[in-house]
C-alpha positions as CSV (number, residue, x, y, z in Angstrom):
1,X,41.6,136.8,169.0
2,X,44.6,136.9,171.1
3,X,46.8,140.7,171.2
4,X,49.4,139.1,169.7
5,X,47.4,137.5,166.6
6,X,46.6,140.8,164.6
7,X,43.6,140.6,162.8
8,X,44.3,141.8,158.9
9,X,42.7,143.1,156.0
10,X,42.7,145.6,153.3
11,X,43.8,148.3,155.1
12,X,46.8,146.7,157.2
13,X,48.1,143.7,155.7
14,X,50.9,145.7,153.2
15,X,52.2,147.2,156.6
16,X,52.2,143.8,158.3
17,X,53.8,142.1,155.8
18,X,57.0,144.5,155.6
19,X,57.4,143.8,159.7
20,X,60.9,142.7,159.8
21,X,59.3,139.4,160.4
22,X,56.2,138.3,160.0
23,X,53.7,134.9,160.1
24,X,50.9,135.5,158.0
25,X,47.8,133.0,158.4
26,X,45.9,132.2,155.3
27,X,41.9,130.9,156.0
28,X,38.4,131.4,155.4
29,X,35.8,132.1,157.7
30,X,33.6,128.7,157.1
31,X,37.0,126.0,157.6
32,X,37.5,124.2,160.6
33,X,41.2,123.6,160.2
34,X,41.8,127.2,160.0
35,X,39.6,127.5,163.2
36,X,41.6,125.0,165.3
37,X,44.8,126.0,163.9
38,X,43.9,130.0,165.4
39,X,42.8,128.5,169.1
40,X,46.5,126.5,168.5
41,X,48.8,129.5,167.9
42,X,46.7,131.6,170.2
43,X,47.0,129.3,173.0
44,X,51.3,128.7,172.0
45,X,51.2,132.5,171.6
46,X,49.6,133.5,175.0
47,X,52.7,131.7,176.7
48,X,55.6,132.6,174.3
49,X,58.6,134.7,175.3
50,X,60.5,133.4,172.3
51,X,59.5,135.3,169.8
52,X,57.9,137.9,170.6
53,X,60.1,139.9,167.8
54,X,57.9,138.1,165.3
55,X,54.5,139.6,164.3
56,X,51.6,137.4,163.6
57,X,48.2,137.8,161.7
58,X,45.7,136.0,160.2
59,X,44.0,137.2,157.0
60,X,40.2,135.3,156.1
61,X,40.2,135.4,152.3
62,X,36.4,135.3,152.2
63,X,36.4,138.7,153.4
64,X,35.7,141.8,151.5
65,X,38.4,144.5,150.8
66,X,41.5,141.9,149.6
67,X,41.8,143.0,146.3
68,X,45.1,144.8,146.9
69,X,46.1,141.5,148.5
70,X,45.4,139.3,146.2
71,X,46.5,140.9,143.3
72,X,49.9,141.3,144.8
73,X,50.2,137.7,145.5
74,X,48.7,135.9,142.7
75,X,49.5,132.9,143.9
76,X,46.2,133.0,146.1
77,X,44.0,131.8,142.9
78,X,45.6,128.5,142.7
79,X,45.8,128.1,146.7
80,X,43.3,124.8,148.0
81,X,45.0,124.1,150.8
82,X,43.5,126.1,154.0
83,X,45.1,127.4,156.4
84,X,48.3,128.2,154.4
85,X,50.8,130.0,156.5
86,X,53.7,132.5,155.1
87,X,57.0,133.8,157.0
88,X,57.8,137.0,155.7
89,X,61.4,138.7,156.6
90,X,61.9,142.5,155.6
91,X,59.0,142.4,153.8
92,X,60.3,139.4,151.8
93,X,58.5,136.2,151.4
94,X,60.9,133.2,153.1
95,X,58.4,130.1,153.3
96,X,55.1,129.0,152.9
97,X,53.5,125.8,154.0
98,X,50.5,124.3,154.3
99,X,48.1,123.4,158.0
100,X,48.9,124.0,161.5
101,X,51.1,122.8,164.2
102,X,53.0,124.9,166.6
103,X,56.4,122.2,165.9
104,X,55.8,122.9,162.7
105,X,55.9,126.7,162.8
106,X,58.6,127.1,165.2
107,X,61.2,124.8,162.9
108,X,60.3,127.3,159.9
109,X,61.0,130.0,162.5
110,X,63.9,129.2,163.8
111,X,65.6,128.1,159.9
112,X,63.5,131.7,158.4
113,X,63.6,134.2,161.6
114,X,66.2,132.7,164.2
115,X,66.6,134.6,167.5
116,X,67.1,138.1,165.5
117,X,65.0,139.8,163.4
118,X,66.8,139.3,160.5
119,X,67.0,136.6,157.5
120,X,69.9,134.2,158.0
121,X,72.9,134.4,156.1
């Protein structure tokens, strides 16, 4: 996994999540979407000078240790989509949305994030 694509999990995701922003990857280890979508953002995130004010993480559900997690976003039970990505400003959920696609992300990033760190007006 690239630096810039923290890997989360129990012990680290409440901390990530309360980044001023944030782009938190929903996946499992067994799905091959998630899998392409990670070598996508990796590959968009090696060359990025754009937002590097943004933190980004992925978080496999199939691992142990996500009870905290999942209780604090129940919303997880009645997820079937995979990967799910959420922006998060100030610790705030601002968007989630379904599969990959670096055009994708950056439009929510640039309507949720914009150049600061801060949620729009």
């Amino acid at each position: 996994m690239s630096e810039r694509l923290e890997r989360l999990d129990g012990s680290n995701w409440e901390a990530f999540v309360a980044s001023p922003a944030a782009v938190l990857m929903l996946g499992k280890s067994d799905c091959a979407a998630c899998a392409a979508w990670t070598a996508e953002l990796e590959a968009f995130l090696e060359k990025d000078e754009r937002w590097r004010h943004v933190r980004f993480g992925k978080l496999l559900l199939d691992k142990p240790g996500l009870i905290s997690f999942k209780r604090a976003n129940s919303w997880i039970a009645e997820l079937h989509d995979l990967p799910t990505n959420v922006l998060y400003v100030n610790g705030q959920e601002v968007k989630r949305f379904a599969g990959g696609g670096v055009e994708r992300l950056v439009t929510r990033l640039e309507r949720g994030v914009g150049e600061g760190a801060s949620a729009p007006d």
